[in-house]
C-alpha positions in Angstrom: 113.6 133.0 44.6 114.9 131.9 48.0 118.1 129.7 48.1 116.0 127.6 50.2 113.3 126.6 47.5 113.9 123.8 45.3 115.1 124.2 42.0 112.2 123.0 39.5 110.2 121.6 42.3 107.5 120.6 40.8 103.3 121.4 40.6 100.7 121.0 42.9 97.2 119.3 40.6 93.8 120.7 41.8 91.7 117.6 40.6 88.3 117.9 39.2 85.8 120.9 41.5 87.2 121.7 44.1 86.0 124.5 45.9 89.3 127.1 46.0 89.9 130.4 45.8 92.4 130.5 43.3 94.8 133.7 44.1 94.7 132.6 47.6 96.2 129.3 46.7 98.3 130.2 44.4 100.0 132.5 47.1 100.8 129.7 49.5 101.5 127.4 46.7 104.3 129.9 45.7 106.2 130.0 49.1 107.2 126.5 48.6 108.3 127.5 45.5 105.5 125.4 43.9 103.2 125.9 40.7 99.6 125.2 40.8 97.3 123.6 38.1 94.1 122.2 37.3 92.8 119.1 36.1 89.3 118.6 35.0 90.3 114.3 34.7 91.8 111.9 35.4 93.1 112.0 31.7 94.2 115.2 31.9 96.4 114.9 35.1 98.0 111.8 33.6 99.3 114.4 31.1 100.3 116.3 33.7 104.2 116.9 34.7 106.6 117.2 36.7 104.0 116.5 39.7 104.3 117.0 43.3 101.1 117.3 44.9 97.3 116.2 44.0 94.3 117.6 45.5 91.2 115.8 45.3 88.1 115.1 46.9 86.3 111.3 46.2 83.0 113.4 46.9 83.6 115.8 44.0 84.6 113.0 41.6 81.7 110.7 42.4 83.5 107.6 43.9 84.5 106.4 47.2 87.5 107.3 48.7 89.2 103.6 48.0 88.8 104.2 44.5 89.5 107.7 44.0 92.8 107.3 45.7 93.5 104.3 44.0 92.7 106.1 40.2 94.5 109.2 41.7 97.4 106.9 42.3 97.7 105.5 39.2 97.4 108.2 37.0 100.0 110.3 38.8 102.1 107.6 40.6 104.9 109.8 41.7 102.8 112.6 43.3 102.3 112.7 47.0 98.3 112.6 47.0 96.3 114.2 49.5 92.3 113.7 50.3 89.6 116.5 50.8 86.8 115.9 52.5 84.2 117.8 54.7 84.0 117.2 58.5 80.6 115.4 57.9 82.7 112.7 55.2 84.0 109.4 57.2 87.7 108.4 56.2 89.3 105.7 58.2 93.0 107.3 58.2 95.1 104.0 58.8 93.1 102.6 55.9 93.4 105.5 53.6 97.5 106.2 54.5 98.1 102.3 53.7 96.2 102.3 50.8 99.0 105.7 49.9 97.3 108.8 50.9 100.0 110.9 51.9 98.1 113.4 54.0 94.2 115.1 54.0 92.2 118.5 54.3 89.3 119.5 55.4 87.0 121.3 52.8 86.4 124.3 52.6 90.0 124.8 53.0 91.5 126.9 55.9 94.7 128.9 54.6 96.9 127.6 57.4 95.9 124.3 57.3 96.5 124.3 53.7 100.2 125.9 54.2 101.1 123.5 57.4 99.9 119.9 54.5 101.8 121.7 52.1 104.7 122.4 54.4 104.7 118.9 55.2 104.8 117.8 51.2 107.2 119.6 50.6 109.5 118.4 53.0 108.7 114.8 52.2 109.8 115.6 48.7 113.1 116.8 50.0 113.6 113.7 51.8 113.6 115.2 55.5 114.1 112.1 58.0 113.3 114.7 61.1 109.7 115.9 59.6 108.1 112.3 58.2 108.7 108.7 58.9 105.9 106.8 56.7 105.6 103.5 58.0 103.3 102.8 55.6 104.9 100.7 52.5 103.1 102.2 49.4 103.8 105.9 51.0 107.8 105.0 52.1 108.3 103.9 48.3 106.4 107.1 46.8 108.9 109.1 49.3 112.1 107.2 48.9 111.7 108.1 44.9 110.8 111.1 45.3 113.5 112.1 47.4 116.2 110.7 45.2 115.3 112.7 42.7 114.6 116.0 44.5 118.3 115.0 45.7 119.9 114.8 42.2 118.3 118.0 40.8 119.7 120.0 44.2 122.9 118.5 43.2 123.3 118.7 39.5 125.6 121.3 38.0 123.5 124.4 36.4 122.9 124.1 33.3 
């Protein structure tokens, strides 16, 4: 592992059907140092831990986006959620980043596109002023947390 990948950093959550070629994200997932799991519920990511990223589209989980973030949000408070939705599917972005969405993807998912959100996850998990400035509330507490924890694993002794 490189010395610049976070020790334990945490899973990415593929939530409910999402259409993914699973080897290919699993590659990218793994440059960031990241594991990568799925969860058929909203049940079963609650059981999830050690989260860092969940996927999900409000199209593949039957709800609008409001309340799929919202159910996303709390049953994996502390993970930086991002929406998936076609080109076709209307999301007001101001709404949806106030309401806590921390980023979104197109579906199906372009590799690069996938890498450059996940990029951008993981360095709002490590805290890095130069890459985000949320001014949204809800999404500057999530990070603030975060990013004091990140910071006392990176700087506790080894065990």
């Amino acid at each position: 592992m490189c010395a610049w990948r976070m020790k334990n950093p945490g899973t990415i959550v593929l939530l409910g059907a999402l259409p993914v070629d699973h080897s290919v994200f699993n590659h990218v997932a793994a440059e960031f140092g990241w594991t990568v799991q799925s969860a058929a519920t909203l049940a079963e990511l609650s059981a999830l831990q050690n989260l860092a990223v969940v996927l999900f589209s409000p199209r593949h989980m039957a709800l609008p986006w409001e309340q799929a973030l919202q159910s996303v949000l709390e049953a994996a408070p502390r993970a930086l959620p991002i929406l998936c939705h076609t080109f076709a599917e209307t999301v007001d972005w101001p709404r949806a980043a106030n309401a806590g969405a921390f980023h979104s993807l197109l579906l199906p998912f372009a590799v690069r596109e996938v890498r450059q959100s996940l990029g951008f996850a993981w360095s709002a998990r490590l805290g890095s002023a130069a890459i985000l400035k949320p001014r949204y509330p809800r999404l500057r507490r999530i990070i603030g947390r975060q990013s004091r924890a990140v910071q006392a694993q990176l700087l506790a002794p080894p065990a």
